[in-house]
C-alpha positions in Angstrom: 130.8 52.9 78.8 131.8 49.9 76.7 131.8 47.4 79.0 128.3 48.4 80.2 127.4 48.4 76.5 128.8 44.9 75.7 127.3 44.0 79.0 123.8 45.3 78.4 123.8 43.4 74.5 125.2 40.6 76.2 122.0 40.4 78.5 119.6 41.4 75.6 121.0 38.4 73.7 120.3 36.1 76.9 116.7 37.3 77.3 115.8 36.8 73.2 117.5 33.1 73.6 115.1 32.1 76.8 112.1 34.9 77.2 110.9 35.6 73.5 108.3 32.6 73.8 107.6 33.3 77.4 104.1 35.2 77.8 104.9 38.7 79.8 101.8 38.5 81.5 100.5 35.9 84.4 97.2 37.6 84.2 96.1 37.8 81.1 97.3 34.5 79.4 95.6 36.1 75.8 98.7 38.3 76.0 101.3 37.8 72.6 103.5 40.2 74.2 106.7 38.0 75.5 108.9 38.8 78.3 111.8 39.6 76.2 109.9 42.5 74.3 108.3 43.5 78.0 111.6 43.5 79.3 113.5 45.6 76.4 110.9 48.0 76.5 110.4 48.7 79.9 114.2 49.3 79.9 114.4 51.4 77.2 111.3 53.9 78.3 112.9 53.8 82.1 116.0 55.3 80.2 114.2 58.5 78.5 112.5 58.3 82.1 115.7 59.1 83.7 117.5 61.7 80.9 114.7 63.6 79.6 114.5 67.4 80.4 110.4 67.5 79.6 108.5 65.8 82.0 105.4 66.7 79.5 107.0 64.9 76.3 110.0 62.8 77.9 110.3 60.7 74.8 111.8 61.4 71.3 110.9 59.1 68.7 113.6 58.9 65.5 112.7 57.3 62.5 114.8 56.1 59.4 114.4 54.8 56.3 116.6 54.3 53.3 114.9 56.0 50.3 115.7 54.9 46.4 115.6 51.2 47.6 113.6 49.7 44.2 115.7 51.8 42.2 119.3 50.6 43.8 118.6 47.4 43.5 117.6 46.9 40.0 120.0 49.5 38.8 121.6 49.3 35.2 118.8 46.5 34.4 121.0 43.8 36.6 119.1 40.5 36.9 122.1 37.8 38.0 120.4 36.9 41.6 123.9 37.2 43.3 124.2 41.1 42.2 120.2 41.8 43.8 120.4 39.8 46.9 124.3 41.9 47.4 122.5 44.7 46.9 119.8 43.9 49.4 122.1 42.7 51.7 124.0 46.5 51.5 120.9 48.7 52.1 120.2 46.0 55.3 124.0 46.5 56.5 123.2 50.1 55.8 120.6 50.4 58.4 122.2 47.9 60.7 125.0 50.7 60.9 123.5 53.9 61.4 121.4 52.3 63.7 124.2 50.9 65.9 126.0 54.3 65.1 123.1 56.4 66.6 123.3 54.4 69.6 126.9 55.2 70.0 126.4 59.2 69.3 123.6 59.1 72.4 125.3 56.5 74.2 122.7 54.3 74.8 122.2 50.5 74.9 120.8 48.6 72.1 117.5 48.3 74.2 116.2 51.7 72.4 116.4 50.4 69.0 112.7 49.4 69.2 112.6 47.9 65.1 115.3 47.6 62.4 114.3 45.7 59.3 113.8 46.7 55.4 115.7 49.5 54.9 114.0 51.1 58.4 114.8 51.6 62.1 113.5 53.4 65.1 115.1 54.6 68.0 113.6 55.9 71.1 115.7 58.7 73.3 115.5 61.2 76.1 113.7 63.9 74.8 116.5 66.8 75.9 117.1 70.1 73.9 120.9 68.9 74.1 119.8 65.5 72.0 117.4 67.6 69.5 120.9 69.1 68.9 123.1 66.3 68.6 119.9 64.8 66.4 120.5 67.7 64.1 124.1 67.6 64.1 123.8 63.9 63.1 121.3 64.0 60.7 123.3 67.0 58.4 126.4 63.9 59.0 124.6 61.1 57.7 123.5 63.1 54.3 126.4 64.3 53.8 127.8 61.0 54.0 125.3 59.8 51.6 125.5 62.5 48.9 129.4 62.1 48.8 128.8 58.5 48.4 125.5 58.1 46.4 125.1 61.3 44.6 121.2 61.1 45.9 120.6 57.6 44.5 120.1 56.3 48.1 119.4 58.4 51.0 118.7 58.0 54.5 115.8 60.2 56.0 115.2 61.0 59.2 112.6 62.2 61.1 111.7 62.7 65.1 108.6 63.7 67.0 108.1 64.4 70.5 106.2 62.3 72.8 104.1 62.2 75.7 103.7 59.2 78.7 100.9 58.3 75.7 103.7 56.8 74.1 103.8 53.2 75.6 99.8 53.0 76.1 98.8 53.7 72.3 102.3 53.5 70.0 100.2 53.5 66.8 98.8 56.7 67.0 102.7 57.9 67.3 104.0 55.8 65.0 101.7 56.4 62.2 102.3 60.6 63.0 106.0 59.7 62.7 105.5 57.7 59.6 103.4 60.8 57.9 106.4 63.0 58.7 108.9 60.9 57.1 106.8 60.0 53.8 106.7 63.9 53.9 110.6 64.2 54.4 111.1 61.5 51.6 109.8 64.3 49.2 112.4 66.8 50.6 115.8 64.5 50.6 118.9 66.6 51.7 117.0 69.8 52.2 119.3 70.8 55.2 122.1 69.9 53.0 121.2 72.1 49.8 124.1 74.4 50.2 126.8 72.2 50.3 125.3 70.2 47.4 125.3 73.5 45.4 128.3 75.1 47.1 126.8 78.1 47.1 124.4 80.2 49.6 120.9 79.9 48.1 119.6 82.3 50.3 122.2 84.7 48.7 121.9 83.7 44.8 123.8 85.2 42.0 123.2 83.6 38.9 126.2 85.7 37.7 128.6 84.8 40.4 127.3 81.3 40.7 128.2 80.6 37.0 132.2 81.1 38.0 131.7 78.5 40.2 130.5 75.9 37.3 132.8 73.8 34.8 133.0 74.7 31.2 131.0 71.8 30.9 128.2 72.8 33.1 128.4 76.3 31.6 127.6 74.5 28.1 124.8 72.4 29.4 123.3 75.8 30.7 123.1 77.3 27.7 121.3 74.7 26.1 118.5 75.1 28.6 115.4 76.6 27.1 114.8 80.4 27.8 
């Protein structure tokens, strides 16, 4: 709902004005864990709490990160500050939206978006077989959305992992899994998409047939390839 949405941010913003430098903890005054953070989190774990389907793994981590940064950046050798900080600015905006537009897909407050910062986010959701699939259906979206628009320059990758009530008493153990799996998916940009990159079934390849499909240009770089 929107107005629970605006409500919730509305809060968030409220709690990050007066509780970030208030310590979460009345006990243990060597905590550096404010109330705002506490608070956030506790929200956003009671939420995959309450929607998750596996009581074994009830949360789903999603990672992203923008791959091709250094090269975007500095592309075409530009060195006038104004063009690299724009630049920067772009792949931050990037981020800022897929973020926000994962939130929308799942429908949940901004309270899961647990970091968002150079060129990478993570989002915590119910772990559900009916979000795996709407995480599937969005990730094929968002490169396909990129490979119209960047022809594989810059990419988004995304990567989830299942997690247990473990989660919120040792995060780095996850988040360094999570962070294997998506160096690992960085070396496999637009996998799922391959087919529609090629327009063709790969599975089902015809060098014959899939040379009607190419340009007369294309068919003359081909047959300057080494044999």
């Amino acid at each position: 709902d929107i107005s629970i949405s605006a409500f919730v941010d509305s809060l968030l913003f409220l709690y990050e004005k007066y509780l970030v430098y208030v310590n979460s903890s009345l006990v243990d005054k060597e905590s550096d864990i404010s109330l705002y953070d506490h608070a956030k989190t506790v929200a956003a774990l009671s939420v995959c709490k309450e929607f998750s389907d596996d009581t074994e793994k009830p949360f789903l981590i999603v990672t992203a990160d923008v791959s091709g940064i250094q090269s975007f950046i500095y592309a075409e050798n530009e060195s006038k500050s104004k063009r690299l900080r724009g630049r920067s600015f772009y792949v931050g905006l990037l981020t800022e939206l897929f973020s926000d537009y994962l939130l929308e897909k799942f429908r949940l407050p901004r309270t899961n978006l647990l970091m968002n910062g150079g060129g990478h986010f993570v989002v915590i959701l119910p772990n559900s077989q009916e979000n795996r699939d709407k995480l599937s259906d969005f990730q094929w979206e968002v490169q396909s959305w990129f490979y119209k628009n960047f022809k594989g320059d810059i990419n988004l990758v995304i990567k989830s992992l299942q997690a247990s009530d473990e989660l919120y008493m040792n995060f780095p153990k996850w988040y360094n899994e999570i962070s294997s799996k998506l160096i690992e998916g960085k070396k496999q940009k637009s996998v799922d998409n391959l087919n529609e990159i090629f327009m063709y079934d790969l599975d089902k390849m015809n060098v014959d047939e899939y040379k009607t499909t190419l340009t007369k240009e294309q068919l003359s770089e081909m047959e300057t390839f080494p044999t």
